[in-house]
C-alpha positions as CSV (number, residue, x, y, z in Angstrom):
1,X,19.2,-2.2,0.6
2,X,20.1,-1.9,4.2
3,X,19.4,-5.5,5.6
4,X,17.0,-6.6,3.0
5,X,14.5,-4.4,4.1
6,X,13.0,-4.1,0.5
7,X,12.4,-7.4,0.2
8,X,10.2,-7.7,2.7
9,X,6.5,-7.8,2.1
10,X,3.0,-6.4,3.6
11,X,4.4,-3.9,6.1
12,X,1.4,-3.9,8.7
13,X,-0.8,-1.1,9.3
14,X,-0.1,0.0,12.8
15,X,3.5,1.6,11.5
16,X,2.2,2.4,7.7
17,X,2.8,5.8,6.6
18,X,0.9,8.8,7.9
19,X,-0.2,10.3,4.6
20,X,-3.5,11.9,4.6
21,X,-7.1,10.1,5.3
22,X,-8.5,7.4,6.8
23,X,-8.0,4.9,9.2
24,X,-6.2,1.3,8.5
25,X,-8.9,-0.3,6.3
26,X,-9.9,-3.5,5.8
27,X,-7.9,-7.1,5.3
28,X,-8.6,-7.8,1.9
29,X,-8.1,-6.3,-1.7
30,X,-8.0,-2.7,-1.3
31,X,-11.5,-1.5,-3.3
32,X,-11.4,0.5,-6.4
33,X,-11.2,4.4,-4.7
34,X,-13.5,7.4,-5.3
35,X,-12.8,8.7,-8.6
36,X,-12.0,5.3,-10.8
37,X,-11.6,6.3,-14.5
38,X,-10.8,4.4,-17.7
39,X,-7.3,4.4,-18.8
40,X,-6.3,4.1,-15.0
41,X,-4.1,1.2,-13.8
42,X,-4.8,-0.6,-10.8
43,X,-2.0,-2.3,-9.2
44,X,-1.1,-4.6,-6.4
45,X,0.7,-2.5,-2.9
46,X,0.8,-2.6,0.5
47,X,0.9,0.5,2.8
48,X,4.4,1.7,2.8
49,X,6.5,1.7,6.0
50,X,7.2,5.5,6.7
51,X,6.3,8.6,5.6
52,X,7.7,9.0,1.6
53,X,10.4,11.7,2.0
54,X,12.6,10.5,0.2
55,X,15.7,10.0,2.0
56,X,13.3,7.8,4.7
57,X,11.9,5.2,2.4
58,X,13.9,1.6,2.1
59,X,11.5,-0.8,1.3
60,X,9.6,-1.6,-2.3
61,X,6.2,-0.4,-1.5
62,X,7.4,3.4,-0.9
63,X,10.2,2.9,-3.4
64,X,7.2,2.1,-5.9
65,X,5.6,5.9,-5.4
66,X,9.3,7.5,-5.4
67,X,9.7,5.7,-8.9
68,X,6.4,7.1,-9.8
69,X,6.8,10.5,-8.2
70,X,10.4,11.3,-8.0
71,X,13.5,12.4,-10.2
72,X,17.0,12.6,-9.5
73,X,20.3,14.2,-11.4
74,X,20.6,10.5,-12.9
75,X,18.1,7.7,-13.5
76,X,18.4,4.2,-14.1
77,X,17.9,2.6,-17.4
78,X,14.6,0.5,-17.3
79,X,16.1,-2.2,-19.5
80,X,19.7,-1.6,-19.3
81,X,19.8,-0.5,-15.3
82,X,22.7,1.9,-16.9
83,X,23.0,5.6,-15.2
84,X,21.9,8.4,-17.6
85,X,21.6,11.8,-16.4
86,X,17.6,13.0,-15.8
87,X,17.6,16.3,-14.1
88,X,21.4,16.7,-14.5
89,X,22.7,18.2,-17.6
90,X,26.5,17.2,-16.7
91,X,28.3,15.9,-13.7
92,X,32.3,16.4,-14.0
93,X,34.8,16.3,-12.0
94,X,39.1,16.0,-12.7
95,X,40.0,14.4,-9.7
96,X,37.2,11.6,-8.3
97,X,36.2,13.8,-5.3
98,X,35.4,17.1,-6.6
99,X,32.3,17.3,-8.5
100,X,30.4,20.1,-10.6
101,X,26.6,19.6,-11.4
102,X,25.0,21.5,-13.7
103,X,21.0,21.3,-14.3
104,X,19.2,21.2,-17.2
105,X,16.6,24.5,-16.5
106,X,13.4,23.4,-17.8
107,X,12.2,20.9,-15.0
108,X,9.7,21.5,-12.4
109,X,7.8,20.2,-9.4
110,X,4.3,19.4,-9.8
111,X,3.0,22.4,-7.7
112,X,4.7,24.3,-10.7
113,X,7.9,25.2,-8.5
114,X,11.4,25.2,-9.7
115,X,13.6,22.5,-9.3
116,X,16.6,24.5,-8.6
117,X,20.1,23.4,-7.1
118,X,18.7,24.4,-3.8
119,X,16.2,21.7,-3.9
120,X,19.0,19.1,-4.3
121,X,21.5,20.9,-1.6
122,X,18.5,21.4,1.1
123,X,17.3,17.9,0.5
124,X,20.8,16.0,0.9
125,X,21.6,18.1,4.0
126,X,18.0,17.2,5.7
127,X,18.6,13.3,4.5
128,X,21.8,13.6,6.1
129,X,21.4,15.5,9.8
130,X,20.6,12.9,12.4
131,X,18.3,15.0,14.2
132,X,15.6,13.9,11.4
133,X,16.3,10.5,12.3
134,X,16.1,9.5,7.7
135,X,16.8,5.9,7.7
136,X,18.3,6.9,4.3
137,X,20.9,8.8,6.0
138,X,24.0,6.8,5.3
139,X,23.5,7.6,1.6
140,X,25.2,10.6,2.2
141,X,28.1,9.4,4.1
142,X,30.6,10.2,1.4
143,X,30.2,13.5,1.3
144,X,32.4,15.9,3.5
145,X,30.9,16.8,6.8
146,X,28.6,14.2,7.0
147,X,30.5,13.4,10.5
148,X,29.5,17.2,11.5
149,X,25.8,16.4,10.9
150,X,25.4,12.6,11.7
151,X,28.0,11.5,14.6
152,X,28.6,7.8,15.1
153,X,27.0,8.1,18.2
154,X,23.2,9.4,17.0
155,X,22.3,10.8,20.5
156,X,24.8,13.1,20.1
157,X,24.5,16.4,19.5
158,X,25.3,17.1,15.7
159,X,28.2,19.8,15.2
160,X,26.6,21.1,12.3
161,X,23.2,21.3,10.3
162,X,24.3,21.2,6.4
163,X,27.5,18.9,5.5
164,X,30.5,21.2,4.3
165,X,31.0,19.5,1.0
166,X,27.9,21.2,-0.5
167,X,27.7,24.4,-1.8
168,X,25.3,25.9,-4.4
169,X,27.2,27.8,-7.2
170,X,24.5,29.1,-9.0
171,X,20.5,28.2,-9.8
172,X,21.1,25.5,-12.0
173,X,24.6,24.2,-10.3
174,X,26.3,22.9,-7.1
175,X,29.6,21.1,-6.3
176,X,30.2,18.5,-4.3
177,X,33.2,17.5,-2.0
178,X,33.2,14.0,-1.3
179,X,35.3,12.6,2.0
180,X,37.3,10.3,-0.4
181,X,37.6,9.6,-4.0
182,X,34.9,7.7,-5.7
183,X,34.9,7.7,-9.2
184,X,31.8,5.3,-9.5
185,X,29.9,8.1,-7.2
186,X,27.9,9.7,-10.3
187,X,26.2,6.5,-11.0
188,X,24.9,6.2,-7.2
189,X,22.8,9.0,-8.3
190,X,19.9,7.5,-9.4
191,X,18.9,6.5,-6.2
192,X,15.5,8.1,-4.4
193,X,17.4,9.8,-1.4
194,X,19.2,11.4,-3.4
195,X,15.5,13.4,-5.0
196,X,15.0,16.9,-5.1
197,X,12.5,18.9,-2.8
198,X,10.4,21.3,-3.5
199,X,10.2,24.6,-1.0
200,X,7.3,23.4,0.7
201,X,9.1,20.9,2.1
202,X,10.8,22.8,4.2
203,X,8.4,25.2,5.1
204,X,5.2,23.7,5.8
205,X,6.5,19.8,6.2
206,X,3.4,18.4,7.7
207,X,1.1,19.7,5.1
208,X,3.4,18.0,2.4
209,X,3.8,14.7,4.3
210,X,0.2,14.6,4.2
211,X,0.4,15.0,0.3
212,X,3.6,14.7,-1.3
213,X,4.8,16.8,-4.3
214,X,7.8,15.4,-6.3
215,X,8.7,15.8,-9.6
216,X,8.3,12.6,-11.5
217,X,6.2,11.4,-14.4
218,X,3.6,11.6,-11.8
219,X,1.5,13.0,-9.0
220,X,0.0,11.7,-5.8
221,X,-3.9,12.7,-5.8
222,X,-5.1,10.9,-2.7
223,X,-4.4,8.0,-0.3
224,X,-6.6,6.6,1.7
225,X,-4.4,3.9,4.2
226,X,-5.1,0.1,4.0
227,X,-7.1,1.1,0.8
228,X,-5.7,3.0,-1.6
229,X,-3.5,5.3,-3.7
230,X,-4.2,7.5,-6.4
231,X,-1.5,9.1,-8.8
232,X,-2.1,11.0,-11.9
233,X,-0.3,12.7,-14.5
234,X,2.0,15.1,-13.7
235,X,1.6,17.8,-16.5
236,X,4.7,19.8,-15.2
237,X,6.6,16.4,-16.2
238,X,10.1,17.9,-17.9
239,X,11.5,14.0,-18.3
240,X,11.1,11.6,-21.7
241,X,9.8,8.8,-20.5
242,X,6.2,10.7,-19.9
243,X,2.8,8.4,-19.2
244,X,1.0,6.2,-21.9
245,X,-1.8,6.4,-19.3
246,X,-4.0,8.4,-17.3
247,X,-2.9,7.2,-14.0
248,X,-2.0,4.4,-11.4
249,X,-4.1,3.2,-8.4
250,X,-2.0,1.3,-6.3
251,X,-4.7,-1.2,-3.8
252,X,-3.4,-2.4,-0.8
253,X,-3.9,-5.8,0.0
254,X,-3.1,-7.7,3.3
255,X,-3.2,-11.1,1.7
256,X,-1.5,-11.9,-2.0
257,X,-3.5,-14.6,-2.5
258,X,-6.5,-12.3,-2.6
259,X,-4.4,-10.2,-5.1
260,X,-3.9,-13.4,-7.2
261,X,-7.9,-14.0,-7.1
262,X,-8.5,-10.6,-7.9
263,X,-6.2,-10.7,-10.8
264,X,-7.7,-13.5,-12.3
265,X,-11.1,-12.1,-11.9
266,X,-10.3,-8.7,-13.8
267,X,-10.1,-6.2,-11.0
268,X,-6.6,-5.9,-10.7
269,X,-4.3,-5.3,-13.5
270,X,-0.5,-5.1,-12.2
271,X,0.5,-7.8,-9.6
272,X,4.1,-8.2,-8.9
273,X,4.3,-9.8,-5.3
274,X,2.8,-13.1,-6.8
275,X,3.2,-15.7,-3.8
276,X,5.2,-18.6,-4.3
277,X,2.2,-21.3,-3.8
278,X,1.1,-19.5,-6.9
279,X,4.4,-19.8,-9.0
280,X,4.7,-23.5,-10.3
281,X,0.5,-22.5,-12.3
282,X,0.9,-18.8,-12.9
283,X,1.9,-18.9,-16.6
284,X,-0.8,-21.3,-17.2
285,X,-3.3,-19.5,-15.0
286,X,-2.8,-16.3,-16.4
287,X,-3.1,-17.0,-20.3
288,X,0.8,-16.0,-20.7
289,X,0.5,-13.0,-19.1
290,X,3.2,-13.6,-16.8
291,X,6.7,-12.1,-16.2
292,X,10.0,-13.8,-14.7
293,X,13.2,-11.9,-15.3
294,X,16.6,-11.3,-13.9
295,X,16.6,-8.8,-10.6
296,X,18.9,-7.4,-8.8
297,X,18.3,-9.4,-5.5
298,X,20.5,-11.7,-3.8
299,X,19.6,-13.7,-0.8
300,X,22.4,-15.0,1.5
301,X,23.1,-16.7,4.5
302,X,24.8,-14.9,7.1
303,X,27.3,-15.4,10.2
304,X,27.7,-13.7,14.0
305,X,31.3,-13.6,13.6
306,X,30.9,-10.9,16.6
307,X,31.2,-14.7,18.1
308,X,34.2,-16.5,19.2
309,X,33.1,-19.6,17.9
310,X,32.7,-18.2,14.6
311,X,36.1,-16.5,14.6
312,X,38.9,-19.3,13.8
313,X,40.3,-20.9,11.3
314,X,38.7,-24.0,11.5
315,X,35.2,-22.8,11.6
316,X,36.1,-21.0,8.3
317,X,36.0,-24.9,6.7
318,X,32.9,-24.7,8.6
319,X,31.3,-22.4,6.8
320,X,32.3,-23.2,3.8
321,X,31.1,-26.9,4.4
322,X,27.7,-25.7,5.1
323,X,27.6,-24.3,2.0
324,X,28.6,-27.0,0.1
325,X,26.2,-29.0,2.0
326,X,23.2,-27.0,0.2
327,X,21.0,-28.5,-2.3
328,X,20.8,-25.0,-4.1
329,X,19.4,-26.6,-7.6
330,X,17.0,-28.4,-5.1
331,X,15.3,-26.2,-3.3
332,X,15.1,-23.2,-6.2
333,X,13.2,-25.7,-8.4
334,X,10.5,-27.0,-5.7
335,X,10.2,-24.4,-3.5
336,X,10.4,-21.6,-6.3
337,X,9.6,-23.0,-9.4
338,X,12.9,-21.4,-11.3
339,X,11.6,-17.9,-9.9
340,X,15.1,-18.2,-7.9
341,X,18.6,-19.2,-9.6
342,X,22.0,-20.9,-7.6
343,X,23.7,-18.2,-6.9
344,X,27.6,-18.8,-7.6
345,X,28.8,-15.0,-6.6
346,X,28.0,-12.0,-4.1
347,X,26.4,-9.8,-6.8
348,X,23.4,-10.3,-9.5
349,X,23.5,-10.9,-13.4
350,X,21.6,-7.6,-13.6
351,X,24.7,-6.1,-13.1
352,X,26.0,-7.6,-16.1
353,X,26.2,-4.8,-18.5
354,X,27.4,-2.5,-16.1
355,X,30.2,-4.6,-15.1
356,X,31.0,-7.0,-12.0
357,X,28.7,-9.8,-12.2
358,X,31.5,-12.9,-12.3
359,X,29.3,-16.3,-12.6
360,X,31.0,-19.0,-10.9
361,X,33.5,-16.7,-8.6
362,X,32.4,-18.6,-5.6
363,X,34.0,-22.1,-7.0
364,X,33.3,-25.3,-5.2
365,X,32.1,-23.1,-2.0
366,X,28.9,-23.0,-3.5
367,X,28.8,-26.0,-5.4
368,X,27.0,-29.4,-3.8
369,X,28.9,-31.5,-2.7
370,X,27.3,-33.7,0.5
371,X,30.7,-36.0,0.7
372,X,32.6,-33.3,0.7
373,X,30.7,-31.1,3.0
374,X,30.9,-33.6,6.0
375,X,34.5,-34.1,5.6
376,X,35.4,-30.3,5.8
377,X,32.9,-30.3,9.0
378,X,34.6,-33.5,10.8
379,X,37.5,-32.5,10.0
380,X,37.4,-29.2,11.4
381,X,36.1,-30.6,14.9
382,X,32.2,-30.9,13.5
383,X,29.9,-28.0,14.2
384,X,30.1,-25.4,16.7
385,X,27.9,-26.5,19.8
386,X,27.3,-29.4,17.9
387,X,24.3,-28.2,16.0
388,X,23.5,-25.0,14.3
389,X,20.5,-23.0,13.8
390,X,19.3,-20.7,11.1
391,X,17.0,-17.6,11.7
392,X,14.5,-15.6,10.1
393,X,11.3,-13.9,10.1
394,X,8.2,-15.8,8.7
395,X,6.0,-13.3,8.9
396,X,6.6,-13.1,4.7
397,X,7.3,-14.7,1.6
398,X,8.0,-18.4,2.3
399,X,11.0,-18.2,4.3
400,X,10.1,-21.2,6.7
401,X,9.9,-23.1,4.1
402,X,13.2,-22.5,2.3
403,X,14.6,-22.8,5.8
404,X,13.4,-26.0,6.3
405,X,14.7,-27.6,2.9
406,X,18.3,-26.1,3.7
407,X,18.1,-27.3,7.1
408,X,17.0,-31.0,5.1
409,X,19.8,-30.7,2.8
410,X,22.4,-29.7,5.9
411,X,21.0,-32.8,8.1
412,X,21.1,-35.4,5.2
413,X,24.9,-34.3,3.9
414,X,25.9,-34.6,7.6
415,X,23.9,-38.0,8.3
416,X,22.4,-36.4,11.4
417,X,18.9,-35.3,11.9
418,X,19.4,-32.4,14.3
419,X,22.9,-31.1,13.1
420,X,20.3,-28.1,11.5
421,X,17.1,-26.6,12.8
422,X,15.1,-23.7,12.0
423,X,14.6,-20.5,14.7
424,X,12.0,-19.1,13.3
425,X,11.0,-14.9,14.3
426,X,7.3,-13.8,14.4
427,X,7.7,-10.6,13.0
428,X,10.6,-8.8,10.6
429,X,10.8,-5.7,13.3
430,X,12.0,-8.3,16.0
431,X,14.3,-10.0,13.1
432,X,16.0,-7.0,12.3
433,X,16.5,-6.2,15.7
434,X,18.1,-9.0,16.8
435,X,20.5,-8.6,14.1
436,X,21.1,-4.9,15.0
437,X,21.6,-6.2,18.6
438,X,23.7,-8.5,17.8
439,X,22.2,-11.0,19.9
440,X,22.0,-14.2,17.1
441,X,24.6,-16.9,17.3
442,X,24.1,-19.1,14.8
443,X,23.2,-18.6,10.7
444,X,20.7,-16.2,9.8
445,X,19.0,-15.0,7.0
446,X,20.0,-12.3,5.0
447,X,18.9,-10.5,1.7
448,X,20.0,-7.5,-0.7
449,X,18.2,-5.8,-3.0
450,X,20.7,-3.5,-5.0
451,X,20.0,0.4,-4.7
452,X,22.3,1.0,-7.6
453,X,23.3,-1.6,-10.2
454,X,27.2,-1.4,-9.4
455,X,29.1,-3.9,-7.8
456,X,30.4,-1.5,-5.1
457,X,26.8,-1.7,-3.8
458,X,26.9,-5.6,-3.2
459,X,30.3,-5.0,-1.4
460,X,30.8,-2.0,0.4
461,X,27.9,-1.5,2.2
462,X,28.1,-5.2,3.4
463,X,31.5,-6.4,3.8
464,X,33.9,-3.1,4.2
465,X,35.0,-2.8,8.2
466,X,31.5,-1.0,10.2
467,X,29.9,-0.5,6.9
468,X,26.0,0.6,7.7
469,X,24.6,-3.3,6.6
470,X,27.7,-4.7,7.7
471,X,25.5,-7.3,9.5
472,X,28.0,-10.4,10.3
473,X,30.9,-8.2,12.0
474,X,33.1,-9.3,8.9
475,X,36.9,-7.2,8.5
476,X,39.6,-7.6,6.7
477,X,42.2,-4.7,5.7
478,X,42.6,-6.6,2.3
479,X,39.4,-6.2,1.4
480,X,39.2,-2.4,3.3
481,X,42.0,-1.7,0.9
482,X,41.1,-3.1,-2.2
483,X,37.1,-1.2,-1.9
484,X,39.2,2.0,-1.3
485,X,41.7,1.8,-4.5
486,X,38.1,0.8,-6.4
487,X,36.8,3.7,-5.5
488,X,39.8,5.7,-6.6
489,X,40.2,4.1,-10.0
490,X,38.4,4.3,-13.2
491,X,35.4,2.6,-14.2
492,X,37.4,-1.1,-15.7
493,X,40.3,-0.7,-12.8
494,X,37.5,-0.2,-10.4
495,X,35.2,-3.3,-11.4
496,X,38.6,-5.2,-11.5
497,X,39.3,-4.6,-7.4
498,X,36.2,-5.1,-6.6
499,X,36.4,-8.5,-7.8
500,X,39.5,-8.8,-6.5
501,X,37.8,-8.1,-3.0
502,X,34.8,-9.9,-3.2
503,X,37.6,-13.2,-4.2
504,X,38.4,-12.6,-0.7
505,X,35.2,-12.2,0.9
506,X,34.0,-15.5,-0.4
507,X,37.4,-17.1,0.7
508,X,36.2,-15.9,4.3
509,X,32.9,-17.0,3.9
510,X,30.6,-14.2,6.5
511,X,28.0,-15.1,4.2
512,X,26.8,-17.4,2.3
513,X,25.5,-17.3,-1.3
514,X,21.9,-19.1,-1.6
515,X,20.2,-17.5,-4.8
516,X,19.7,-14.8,-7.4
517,X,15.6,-13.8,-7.0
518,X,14.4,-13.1,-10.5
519,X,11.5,-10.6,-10.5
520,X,8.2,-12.0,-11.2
521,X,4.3,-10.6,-12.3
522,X,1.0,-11.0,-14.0
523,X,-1.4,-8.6,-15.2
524,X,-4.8,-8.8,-16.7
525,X,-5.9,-8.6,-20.5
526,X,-6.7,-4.7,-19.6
527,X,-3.3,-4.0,-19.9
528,X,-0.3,-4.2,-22.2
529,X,2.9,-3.3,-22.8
530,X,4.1,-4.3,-18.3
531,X,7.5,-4.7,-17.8
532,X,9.8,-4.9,-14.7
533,X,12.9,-2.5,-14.5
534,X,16.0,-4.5,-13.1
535,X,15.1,-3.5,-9.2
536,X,12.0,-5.8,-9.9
537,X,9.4,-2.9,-9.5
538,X,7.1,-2.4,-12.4
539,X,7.8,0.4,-15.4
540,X,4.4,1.9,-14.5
541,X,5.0,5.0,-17.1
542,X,5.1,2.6,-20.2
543,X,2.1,0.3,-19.5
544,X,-1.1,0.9,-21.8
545,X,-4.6,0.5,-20.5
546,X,-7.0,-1.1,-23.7
């Protein structure tokens, strides 16, 4: 996800989502809403950052209600993370860039509305127009005339208001044109902007912000912001996977240590933000009732190479010295507690079973090696400026203090006790704008949180030439040209450039590979049968409440 923006935590309340109700509520656990019934689950949430259309939510919080509320033509596999068609009956094509959906008929909205190939065409065409300003929007970048509706320059005026390579055939089916081939395209699917919408949408949009209507497994009753969220059944539900309970409420908290007390004491029953002071006792506090598994979330260390100094040759062995000169093993094991493993490639072991995951692709690079380490430094001329710096937010998680030990481990490999120090950013919003100005000059944080489990999504949006998260300024026509052939090919040709290309990337080093974040939760003795899916986010439809 663009810039790690889903794995950010506790979005404050002054930009939370404009949903119905009340004002921004008080600081600590979320109380039980009006309405509490047995066989409801209450789980741990923060308010989400924007309004949940679909095509304008990128962070976990809203991406928890899409999950809950939402179906595409293809979902992802809770165990597996495989594509497998939902609302789509088929999705062909002969040629990688043509494609023919068909719908299966029965499905609905839950106002009792039609999900029609209209609702997919209108949707993808208001994700896509600039003028709606979706931060979503580069989702649809593939298909043809997304220049027409969303020009580089986004105070421009569009050309055109629906994207050319969209046309509804029939009720039930639609094609698509894309702007190149992509044979992996289907299985992008699954994602939330790519949701249906329901008439209403489009017709009286304030009234639906204020209360959603999707058509997932469930539906959104009430919210209340800074408190809480209510979702019940949805009866018109046409998918398999239907509820084995009688709701969710999702309690916002400001603080996860309150979450933690309040799980321990019986009033919350879902918790999967657990904070890492919590980590090293939370199988032993929790009776057992604690989760850590595989996700698809990779956090890196990233490079201006917008910079000069950052440019050459020689500060290539830089980089790659700096990498060598972290204690990875180190700091996942007493900072995280094995939450987080050493991450040896540019993609996650989630992505194992559907191809691209390559343990160990990164080589020595990302191996520790202190001796090493200060020789490729010296002899590349040492550091640039002499020192470096590494920056990041700290207004979540604990990234000061993962800074910190990398900074330790840096300083100690290169015998110097200010060759590293941390620049530290109050708040995420100023983080990410930094980055988007490109105003940073030295290392700085970066994080991905996979929207599809394919390896094209750890690459492409990241490392191909002005990709949308392309953060560091990284080219390279090799690379360019090996993503494009991927996308041409077929599924085992297409995994096989990809690998080829992300050989490369790690050769040139814009970012650095820290760690694989494995998912973690607890939940009370109310509850059974809680599970993550492989984005990290709880299986909310298949959890029992005693």
């Amino acid at each position: 996800m663009r810039g790690a923006t889903r794995l950010t935590w506790a979005v404050g309340c002054a930009t939370a989502v404009t949903l119905a109700a009340a004002g921004c509520g008080g600081g600590g656990g979320g109380g039980a809403a009006a309405g509490s019934s047995a066989g409801v689950v209450r789980a741990f949430w923060t308010d989400p950052q924007n309004p949940l259309e679909p095509s304008n939510t990128n962070e976990v919080q809203g991406g928890k209600v899409l999950e809950m509320t939402f179906r595409g033509l293809k979902r992802y596999n809770p165990d597996t993370g495989k594509a497998e068609n939902a609302v789509a009956e088929s999705v062909e094509t002969d040629d990688q860039q043509n494609f023919d959906i068909t719908l299966k008929k029965d499905w609905k909205f839950s106002d009792g509305s039609p999900v029609t190939a209209k609702s997919f065409v209108d949707a993808w065409n208001y994700g896509a127009l600039v003028t709606n300003k979706q931060v979503n929007s580069y989702f649809f970048e593939y298909i043809d005339g997304y220049d027409d509706v969303h020009p580089t320059d986004e105070n421009a005026e569009p050309k055109a208001k629906t994207m050319s390579g969209l046309k509804v055939t029939g009720k039930h089916s639609f094609k698509v044109k894309l702007n190149q081939k992509f044979s992996l395209w289907p299985d992008t699917l699954g994602y939330a902007a790519f949701s249906p919408l329901p008439e209403k949408f489009f017709t009286d949009h304030q009234a639906w912000l204020k209360k959603p209507v999707g058509n997932g497994p469930y539906k959104i009753d009430s919210y209340t912001q800074g408190q809480a969220m209510r979702l019940s059944v949805n009866k018109e539900y046409a998918g398999p996977d239907k509820p084995r309970n009688k709701g969710v409420e999702l309690k916002v908290y400001t603080d996860q240590n309150t979450g933690y007390t309040d799980l321990q004491a019986g009033n919350l029953d879902v918790f999967d933000e657990l904070p890492a002071g919590q980590l090293k006792n939370a199988e032993k506090d929790l009776g057992g009732r604690y989760i850590n598994q595989p996700a698809g979330l990779l956090q890196t260390l990233s490079f201006p190479l917008y910079k000069k100094e950052w440019q050459t040759g020689k500060a290539k062995q830089v980089r790659r010295g700096l990498s060598m000169a972290i204690n990875r093993d180190e700091v996942t094991q007493k900072i995280y507690h094995g939450t987080r493993k050493p991450a040896s490639d540019l993609t996650s072991p989630v992505i194992k079973k559907s191809g691209g995951y390559k343990p160990g692709l990164c080589g020595e690079t990302c191996t520790y090696d202190p001796k090493k380490a200060k020789k490729l430094i010296e002899d590349a001329g040492g550091l640039p400026g002499g020192k470096v710096s590494i920056t990041s937010n700290v207004d979540t998680g604990s990234h000061r203090q993962w800074m910190d030990a990398v900074c330790n481990s840096i300083n100690n490999a290169l015998d110097k006790n200010d060759a590293c120090s941390v620049n530290p950013v109050p708040t995420f919003g100023e983080f990410r704008k930094d980055i988007a100005d490109k105003k940073l000059k030295s290392l700085f944080r970066t994080g991905w949180q996979m929207d599809y489990p394919l390896i094209q999504n750890f690459l492409q949006p990241l490392y191909y030439t002005g990709a949308s998260s392309n953060d560091t300024g990284y080219t390279d026509k090799r690379v360019d040209g090996l993503i494009n052939e991927a996308n041409e090919s077929g599924e085992q040709e297409a995994v096989k450039k990809f690998q080829e290309a992300e050989q490369i990337v790690l050769e040139d080093l814009p970012a650095i590979p820290l760690w694989y974040q494995d998912g973690n939760a607890g939940y009370s003795e109310r509850v059974s049968d809680v599970r993550l899916n492989p984005f990290s986010v709880p299986v909310f439809t298949d959890i029992r409440v005693k």
